[in-house]
Structure formats: C-alpha cells, structure tokens
N, C-alpha and C positions, 0 to 999 in steps of 0.2 A: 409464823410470820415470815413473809421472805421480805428482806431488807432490798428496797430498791435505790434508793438516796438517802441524806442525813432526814430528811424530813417526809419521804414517801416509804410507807411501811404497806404490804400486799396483804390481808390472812390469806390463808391455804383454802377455806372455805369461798372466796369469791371464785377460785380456779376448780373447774370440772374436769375431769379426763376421761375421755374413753379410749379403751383400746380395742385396733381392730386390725384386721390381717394387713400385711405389706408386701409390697412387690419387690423382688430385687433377691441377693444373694439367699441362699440357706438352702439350698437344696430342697428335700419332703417336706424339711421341718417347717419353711415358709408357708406350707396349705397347711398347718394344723394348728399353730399356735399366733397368737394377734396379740404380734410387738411392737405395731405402730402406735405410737401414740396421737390422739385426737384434742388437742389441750386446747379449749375454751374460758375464756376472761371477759364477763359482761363491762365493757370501759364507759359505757354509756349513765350504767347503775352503780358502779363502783364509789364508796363513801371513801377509798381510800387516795381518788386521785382529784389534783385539785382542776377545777377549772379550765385552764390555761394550757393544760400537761392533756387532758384530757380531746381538748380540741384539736392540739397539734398530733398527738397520738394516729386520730385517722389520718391525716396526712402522711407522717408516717408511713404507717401500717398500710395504706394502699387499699389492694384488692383481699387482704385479709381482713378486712372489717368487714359485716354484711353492717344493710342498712339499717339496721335495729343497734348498732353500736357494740356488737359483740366479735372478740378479736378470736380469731381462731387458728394455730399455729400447729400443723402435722408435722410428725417429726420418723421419721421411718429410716434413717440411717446409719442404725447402727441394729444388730439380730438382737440386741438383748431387749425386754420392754424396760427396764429399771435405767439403762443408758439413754436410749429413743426419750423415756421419762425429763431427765437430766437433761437433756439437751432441746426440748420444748421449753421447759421453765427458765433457762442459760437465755432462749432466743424473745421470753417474755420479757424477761428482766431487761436485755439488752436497746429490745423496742421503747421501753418504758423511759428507760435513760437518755436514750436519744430522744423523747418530747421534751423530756424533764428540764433539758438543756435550752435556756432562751435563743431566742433566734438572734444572732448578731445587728446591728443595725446600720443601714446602710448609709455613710456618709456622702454627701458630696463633694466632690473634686474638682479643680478646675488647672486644665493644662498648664503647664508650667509655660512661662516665656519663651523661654530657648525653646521650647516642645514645638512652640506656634511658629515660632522661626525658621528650624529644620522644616517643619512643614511647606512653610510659605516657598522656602528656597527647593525643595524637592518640584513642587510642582512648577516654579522658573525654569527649573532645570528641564523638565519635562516639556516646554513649552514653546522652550527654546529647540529641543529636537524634534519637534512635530515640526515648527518655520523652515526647519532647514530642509527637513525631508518635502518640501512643497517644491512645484515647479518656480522658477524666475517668471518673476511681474516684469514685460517688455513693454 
C-alpha cells in the first residue's frame, strides 16, 4: 500500500511499470540496459480514489492522462532503474496530493472606499493634465 493522504491509500497492484531504455548520460551502458521507468495508474478505474480527487486529478495531470483516464508518468533521470523507480512513484504520489487538496473558494470583494477615492482623484488629476496640454479657446 503506498500511503497517499490520511484517507487515500494506493495498492501497488493498481500501478504497472515497465521499463525501457533511456536517453541521456551512461555512456555504452545507456544501449544495453532499460532504466527508465514507464509507471502507469488507471485513475479512471481506480477503487482507491474518491470522486472528486479523481476529477481534479486530470486537471492536474494535464497531458499525462490519455483519454481513457490512465495516468502515465516516465521517469528517466537518474542511470539506476530502482532510483528512476522511486522517483515515478514520489512524482504519482505527489500528483495525487495535489487533487486531493480542495480547491480554495473564491470570495467576493468589493473595493474599499479610500480604494475608489484614490481612483476617482487619479483620474482628476489626469484630466486636469490633458486641459491644460489643449490649445486656449479664443
């Protein structure tokens, strides 16, 4: 079970890995061995997230959801596969947190007095300098 909030628990069984070659440092070693990780989480079928966590999730997630609702997150930054590993599951967890989080809700405000005042008087003041930059009315 990977512990995502007090009340969102993951199993290891909804998460698939594959691993497969990666671009980047290691010299030979990079063409022979596949230490990227390919980590896939169906969010769409998942029993473990609720509703709400689930919706915001694609949002979230962006361009790593495909349309079928599953999240898919490469992680190829580090040569070892057990790291690359680690640091998929760190970047699931962290996606997951940030839905799990309600969205703040927007109040309305309304200018302060003084706010409208300065206003009012700014544009007098502006208004006043447009008159004066005009030619005399003879």
């Amino acid at each position: 079970m990977i512990q995502i909030t007090d009340s969102i628990d993951i199993d290891e069984s909804e998460i698939q890995e594959e691993f497969v070659r990666a671009s980047g440092p290691g010299g030979q070693h990079v063409n022979k061995v596949a230490t990227a990780v390919q980590l896939r989480f169906d969010a769409a079928h998942s029993p473990s997230l609720p509703d709400a966590v689930r919706e915001r999730l694609g949002h979230v997630a962006g361009k790593r959801m495909t349309e079928d609702g599953v999240l898919i997150i490469e992680a190829k930054r580090f040569r070892s596969q057990e790291r690359n590993r680690e640091d998929a599951i760190l970047r699931l967890v962290d996606l997951i947190r940030r839905a799990a989080a309600p969205p703040k809700t927007r109040r309305k405000t309304k200018p302060t007095q003084a706010s409208r005042e300065r206003r009012l008087e700014q544009k007098r003041q502006r208004a006043r300098v447009k008159r004066l930059r005009q030619l005399p009315v003879e």
